[in-house]
Structures are given as C-alpha cells and as structure tokens.
C-alpha positions as CSV (number, residue, x, y, z in Angstrom):
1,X,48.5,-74.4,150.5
2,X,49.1,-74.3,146.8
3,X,45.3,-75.6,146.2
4,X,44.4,-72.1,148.5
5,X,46.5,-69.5,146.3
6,X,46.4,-71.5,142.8
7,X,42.1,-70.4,143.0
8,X,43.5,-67.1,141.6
9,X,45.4,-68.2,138.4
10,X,48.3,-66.6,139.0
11,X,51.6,-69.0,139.5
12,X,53.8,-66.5,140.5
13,X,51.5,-65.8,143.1
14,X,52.9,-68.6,145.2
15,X,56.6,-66.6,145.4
16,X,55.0,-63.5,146.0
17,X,53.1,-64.8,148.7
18,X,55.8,-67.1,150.6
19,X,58.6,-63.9,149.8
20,X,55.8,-61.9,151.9
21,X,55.0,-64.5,154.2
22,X,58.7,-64.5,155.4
23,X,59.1,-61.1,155.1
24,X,56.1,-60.1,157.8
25,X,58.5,-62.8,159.9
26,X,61.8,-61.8,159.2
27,X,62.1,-58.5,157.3
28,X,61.9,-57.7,154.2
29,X,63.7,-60.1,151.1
30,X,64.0,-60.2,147.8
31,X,63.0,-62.6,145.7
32,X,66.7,-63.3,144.2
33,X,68.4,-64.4,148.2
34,X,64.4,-66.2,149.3
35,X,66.0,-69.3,148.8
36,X,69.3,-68.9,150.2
37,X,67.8,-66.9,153.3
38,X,64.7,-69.5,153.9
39,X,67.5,-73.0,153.6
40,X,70.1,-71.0,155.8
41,X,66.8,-70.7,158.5
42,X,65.7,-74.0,158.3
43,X,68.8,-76.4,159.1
44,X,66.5,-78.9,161.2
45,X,63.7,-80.9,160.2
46,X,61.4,-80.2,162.9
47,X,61.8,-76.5,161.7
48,X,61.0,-77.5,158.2
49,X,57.7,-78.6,159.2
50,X,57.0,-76.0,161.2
51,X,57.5,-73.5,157.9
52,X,55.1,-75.9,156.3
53,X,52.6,-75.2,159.0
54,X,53.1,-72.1,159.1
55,X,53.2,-71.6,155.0
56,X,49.8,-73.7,155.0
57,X,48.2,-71.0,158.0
58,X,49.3,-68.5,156.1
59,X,48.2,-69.5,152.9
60,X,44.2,-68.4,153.8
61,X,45.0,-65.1,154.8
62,X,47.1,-64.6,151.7
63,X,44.5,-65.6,149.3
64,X,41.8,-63.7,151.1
65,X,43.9,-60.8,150.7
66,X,44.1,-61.1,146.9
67,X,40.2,-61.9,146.6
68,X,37.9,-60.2,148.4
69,X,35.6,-62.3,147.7
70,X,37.1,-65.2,150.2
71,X,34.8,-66.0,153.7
72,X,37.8,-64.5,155.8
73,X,36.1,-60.9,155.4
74,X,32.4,-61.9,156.3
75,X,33.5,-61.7,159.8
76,X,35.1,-58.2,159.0
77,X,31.7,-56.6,158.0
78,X,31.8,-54.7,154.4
79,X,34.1,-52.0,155.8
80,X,37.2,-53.6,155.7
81,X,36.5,-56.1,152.5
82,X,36.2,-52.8,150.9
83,X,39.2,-51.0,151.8
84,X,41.5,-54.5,151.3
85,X,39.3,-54.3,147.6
86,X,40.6,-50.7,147.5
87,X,44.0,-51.7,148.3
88,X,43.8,-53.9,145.4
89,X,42.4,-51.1,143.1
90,X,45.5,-49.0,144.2
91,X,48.1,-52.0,143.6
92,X,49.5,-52.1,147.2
93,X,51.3,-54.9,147.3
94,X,54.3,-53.9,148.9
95,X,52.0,-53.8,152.2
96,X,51.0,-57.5,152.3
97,X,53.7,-58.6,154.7
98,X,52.1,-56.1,157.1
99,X,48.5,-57.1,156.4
100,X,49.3,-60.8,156.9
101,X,51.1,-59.9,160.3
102,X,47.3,-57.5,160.9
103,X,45.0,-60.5,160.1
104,X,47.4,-63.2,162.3
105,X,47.7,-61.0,165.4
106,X,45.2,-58.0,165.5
107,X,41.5,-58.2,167.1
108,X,39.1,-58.0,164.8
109,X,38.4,-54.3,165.9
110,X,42.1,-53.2,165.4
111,X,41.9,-55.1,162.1
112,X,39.2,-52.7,161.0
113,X,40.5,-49.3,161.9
114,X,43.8,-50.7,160.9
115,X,42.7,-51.6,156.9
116,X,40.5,-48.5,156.7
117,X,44.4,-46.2,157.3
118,X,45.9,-48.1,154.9
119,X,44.1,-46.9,152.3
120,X,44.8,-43.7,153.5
121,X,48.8,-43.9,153.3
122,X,48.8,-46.1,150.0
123,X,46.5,-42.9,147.8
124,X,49.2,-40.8,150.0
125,X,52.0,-42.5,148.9
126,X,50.8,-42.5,145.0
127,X,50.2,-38.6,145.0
128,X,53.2,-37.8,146.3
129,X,55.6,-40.0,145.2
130,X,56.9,-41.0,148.5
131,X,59.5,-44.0,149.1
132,X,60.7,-46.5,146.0
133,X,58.7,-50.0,146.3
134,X,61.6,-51.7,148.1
135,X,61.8,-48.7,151.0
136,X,58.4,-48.8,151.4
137,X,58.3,-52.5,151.7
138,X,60.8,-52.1,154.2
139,X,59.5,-49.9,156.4
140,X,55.9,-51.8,156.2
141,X,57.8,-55.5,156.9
142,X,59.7,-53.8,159.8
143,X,56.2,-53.0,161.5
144,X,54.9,-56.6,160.3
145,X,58.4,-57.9,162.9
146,X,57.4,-55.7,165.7
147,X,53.5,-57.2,165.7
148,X,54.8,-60.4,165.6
149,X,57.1,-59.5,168.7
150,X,54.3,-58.0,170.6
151,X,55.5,-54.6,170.9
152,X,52.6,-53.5,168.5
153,X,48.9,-54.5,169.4
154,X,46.8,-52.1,168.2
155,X,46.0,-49.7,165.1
156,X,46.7,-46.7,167.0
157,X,50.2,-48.0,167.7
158,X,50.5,-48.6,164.5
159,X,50.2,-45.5,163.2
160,X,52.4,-44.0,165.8
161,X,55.0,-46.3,164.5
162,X,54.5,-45.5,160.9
163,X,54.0,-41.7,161.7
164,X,57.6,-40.3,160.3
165,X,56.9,-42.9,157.3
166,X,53.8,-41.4,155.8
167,X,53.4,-38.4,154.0
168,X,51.8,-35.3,156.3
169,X,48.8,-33.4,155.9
170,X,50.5,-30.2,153.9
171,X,53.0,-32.7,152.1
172,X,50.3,-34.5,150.9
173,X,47.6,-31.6,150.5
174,X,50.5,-29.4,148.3
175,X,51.6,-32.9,146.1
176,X,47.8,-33.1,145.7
177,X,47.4,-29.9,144.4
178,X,49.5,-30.6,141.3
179,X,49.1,-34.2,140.7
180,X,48.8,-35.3,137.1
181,X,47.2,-39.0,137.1
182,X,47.3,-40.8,133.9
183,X,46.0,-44.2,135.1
184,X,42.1,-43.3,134.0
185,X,41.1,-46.0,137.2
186,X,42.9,-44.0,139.5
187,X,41.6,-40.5,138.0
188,X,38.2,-42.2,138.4
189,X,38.6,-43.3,142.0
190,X,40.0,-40.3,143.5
191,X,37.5,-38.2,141.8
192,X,34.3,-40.6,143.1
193,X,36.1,-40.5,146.7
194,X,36.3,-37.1,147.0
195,X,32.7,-36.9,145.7
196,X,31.3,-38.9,148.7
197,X,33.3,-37.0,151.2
198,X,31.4,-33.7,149.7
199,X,28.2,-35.6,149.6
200,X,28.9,-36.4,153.4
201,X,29.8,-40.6,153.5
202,X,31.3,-41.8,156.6
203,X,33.8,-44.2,154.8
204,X,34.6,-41.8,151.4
205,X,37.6,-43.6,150.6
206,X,35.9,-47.1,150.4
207,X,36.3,-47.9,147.0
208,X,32.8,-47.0,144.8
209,X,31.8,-47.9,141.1
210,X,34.9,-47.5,139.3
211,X,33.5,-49.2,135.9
212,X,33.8,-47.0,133.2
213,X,30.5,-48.3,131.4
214,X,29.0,-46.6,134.2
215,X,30.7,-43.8,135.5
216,X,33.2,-42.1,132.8
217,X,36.4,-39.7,133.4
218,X,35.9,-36.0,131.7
219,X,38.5,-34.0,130.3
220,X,37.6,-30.4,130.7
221,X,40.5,-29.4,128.2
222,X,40.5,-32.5,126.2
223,X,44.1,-34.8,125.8
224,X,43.8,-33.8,122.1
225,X,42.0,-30.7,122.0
226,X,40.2,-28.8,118.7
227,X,40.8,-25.6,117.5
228,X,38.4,-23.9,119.9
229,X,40.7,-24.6,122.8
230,X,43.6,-22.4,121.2
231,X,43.6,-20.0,124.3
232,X,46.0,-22.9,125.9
233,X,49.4,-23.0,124.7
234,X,50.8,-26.5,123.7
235,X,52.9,-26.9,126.6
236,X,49.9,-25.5,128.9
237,X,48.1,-28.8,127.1
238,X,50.8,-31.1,127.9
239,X,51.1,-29.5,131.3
240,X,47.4,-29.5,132.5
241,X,45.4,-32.2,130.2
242,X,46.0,-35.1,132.9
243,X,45.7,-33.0,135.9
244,X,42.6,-33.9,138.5
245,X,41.7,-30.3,138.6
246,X,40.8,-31.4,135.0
247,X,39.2,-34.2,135.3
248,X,35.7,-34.4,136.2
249,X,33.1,-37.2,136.6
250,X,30.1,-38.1,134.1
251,X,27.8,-40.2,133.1
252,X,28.3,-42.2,129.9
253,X,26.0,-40.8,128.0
254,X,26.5,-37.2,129.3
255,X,30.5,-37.4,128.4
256,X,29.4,-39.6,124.9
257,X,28.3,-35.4,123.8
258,X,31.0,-33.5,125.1
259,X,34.2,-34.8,123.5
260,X,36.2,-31.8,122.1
261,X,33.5,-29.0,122.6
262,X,34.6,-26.1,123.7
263,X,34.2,-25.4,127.7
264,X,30.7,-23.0,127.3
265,X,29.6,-25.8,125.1
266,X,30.3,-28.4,128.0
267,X,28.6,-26.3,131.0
268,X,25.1,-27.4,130.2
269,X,26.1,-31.5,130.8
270,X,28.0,-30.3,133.8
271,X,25.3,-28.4,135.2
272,X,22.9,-31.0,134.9
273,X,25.5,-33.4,136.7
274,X,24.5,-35.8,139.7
275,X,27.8,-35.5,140.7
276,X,28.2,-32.6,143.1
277,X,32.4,-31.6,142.4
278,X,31.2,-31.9,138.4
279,X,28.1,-29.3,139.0
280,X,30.0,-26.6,140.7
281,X,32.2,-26.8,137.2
282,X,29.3,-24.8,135.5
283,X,29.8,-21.9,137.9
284,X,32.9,-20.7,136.2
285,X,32.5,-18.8,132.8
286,X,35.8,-19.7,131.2
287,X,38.4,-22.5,131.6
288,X,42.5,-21.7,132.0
289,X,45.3,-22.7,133.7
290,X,43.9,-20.3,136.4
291,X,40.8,-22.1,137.0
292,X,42.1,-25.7,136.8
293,X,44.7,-24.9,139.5
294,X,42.0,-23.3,141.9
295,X,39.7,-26.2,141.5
296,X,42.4,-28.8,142.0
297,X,43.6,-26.5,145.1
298,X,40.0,-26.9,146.4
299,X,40.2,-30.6,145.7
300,X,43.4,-30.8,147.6
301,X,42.0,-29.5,151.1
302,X,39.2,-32.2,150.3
303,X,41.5,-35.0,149.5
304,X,43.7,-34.0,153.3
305,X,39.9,-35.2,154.8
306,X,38.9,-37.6,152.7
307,X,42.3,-39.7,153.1
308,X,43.3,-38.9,157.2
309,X,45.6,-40.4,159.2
310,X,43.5,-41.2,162.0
C-alpha cells in the first residue's frame, strides 16, 4: 500500500489518504481523533486485517486519483482522466472520500457522468464561496456512506442527493458576476473554459493548456497601472484589477507588448486574438468600471452553461 502512494513523494499523503479512506466508510474525521476513532473500530484481529485489505484496495484508487497519469483511467477514456486532472487543478481534495466511494462502487458509465459534475460543483464552490473545507467535506463523505450502503447507485442520484448542497444557477451566475480571482492558474482556467464553451466544445470544462509559457493572463487595467489609466480611481484599481471581466487571454508574445499601454493602445493585440472572448474586447472604444462589469456579466451567463449541474 505504502509502495502505491509513496510514487508521488508526498509522506503525508499516506494520512491524507487513510483519514479519506475511512471517512468515505464512516463519515467524515479529522486527522487529530483518526487514531483514536480507527483503534476504538478495530478491537478484533480478524477486523484488523480486514482494514489492511481494505487499506491495500484502496490504496490504487487513491493514487490514481492524485496522478492522472496511473492505468486506472485508460479504462475511463480521456473524459474523465481529464476532469479528475481538473479536479487536481482546482485543489479538491475535500471530495476524495466521495471519489474513492465513485471508483469502488459506480459502473464505469456512472463513474463518467459522475467526475465530469464534480468539476462543475468544485469551480461552483470556488466562485462563490460556498461551505468551509470541513462542511463541505461533510456533506461529500455523507454521500461517500450512502454509496457504500447501496442507497445511491448512480450519478443522477447523486446529484439529487447533493442538490440543496451546491450552489444554484442564479447563486452561482450573480457570485460569478463579481468574482475577483487572484490565483493567475485559476484566472487562466476559467477564462480558457469559458472560451471552448463559446467556440462550441462538448466537454468545456475539461481542463485545456493552462501553462503560462503558452497561454498568458491579460490585465486590461493593469495591477499596477501607468499614468494613462488615471480615469480609474485608486480604489476602482484595487476594486476591479483582479476581476475576470478584466482578465483576458493572450498569447505570450502578444501580452509580452501590452504591459501598461493604455486600453486603445491594447485593442490592436486583442483584435488580432485567436481567442474568441479576447477579440470581442476590441469592439468597445473605452475601458471603465462600466464595461468590465458588462463583460464579466456576459461571462457569468456563460460560466451558468459552461459549469451545469446536469
């Protein structure tokens, strides 16, 4: 089992993984009572070494789960490697218990639709805000018990389950509309997403080239803007520098040339764009508050499509 997990160089990967392990099982623990709660369980020895078949099962799931790369997902098809890669991308660990309980008990069909909503409810969860790790983790190791039990066999059911959990379409469409992102991998990801659903790709949320040697996040109003963006007002700066309706996508060497020019300085490298949400940037003749709101209201109605929950 160790052998399995210790491929990824991470030690405390083999806490993590058994505190999720007996989580999708039992409910959700912390690390601080795993001990006390996994001895108090195990009083016999023939349960001891049924944990340790169970831990060493387990263990191959868990470590495909963390690398993408593992032969679990050649069965899957590139669909769902790429939306448990996106996961990764997005930092969703509080949903392993419930991806281990998936993989165990799912068909590989329910497996499939079942990865490609969780994508969906962790960028819904990030934009909003939604529940602390350790509610969230709750609510995702309660389903985890009830696939386990049987009561839950399918995606659909799933989702049903989880339906008062995740954020709405107008929750999530109005959080959307004003989300600042700071994390330049996340700005990066959303924006590329959101690009393939306008461009008309059946899977838009699967994760695309988020290498920044390749693709580069835009500023429209830079973070630290020259004197020819004085028609924004300090706080307007703090306010709308790291919002997505001011972020754009470029190639290197097209954002290399924009840096702090002004905005009718930057239209020509938008306009020339491959990117389709970065081209329409060029039809406006000025940048303000007024303009990064409407685009990031227009992205928001995207985002509600490019994200569902079904």
């Amino acid at each position: 089992m160790i052998a399995t997990l210790e491929a990824v160089d991470k030690e405390e990967i083999i806490v993590e993984f058994i505190r999720h392990m007996w989580s999708s099982k039992h409910g959700a623990t912390r690390e601080r009572d795993l001990y006390a709660t996994i001895k108090s369980a195990t009083s016999s020895k023939q349960a001891a070494i049924n944990l340790a078949k169970e831990l060493a099962a387990k263990a191959k799931l868990y470590a495909a789960i963390i690398n993408t790369d593992h032969a679990l997902w050649s069965k899957y098809g590139p669909g769902a490697k790429g939306h448990m890669n996106t996961m990764n991308i997005l930092g969703m660990v509080q949903i392993r218990p419930l991806l281990l309980a998936v993989l165990s008990k799912f068909t590989d069909k329910e497996v499939k639709s079942s990865l490609r909503v969780m994508v969906s409810w962790g960028v819904r969860f990030l934009i909003t805000g939604g529940l602390g790790g350790g509610s969230l983790e709750r609510h995702y190791s309660d389903g985890a018990q009830k696939i386990h039990a049987g009561t839950v066999k399918t995606a659909s059911q799933l989702m049903q389950l989880l339906a008062d959990v995740v954020p709405r379409d107008k929750e999530f469409e109005a959080a959307f509309a004003v989300a600042r992102v700071s994390k330049a991998q996340l700005a990066r990801y959303y924006l590329q997403a959101l690009e393939r659903k306008r461009c008309g790709e059946n899977q838009p949320e699967l994760v695309p080239n988020v290498n920044q040697e390749e693709v580069n996040l835009e500023h429209i109003l830079p973070k630290n803007p020259a004197p020819n963006w004085g028609h924004f007002a300090a706080e307007d700066i703090v306010a709308y520098a790291n919002r997505l309706g001011n972020m754009a996508l470029l190639g290197v060497d097209a954002n290399s040339t924009t840096g702090n020019l002004s905005f009718s300085q930057k239209k020509p490298a938008f306009a020339s764009s491959l990117f389709e949400l970065t081209k329409t940037l060029a039809e406006s003749n000025v940048w303000t508050p007024k303009e990064s709101d409407d685009r990031q209201s227009s992205l928001a109605k995207l985002a509600v499509k490019t994200w569902p929950l079904k």
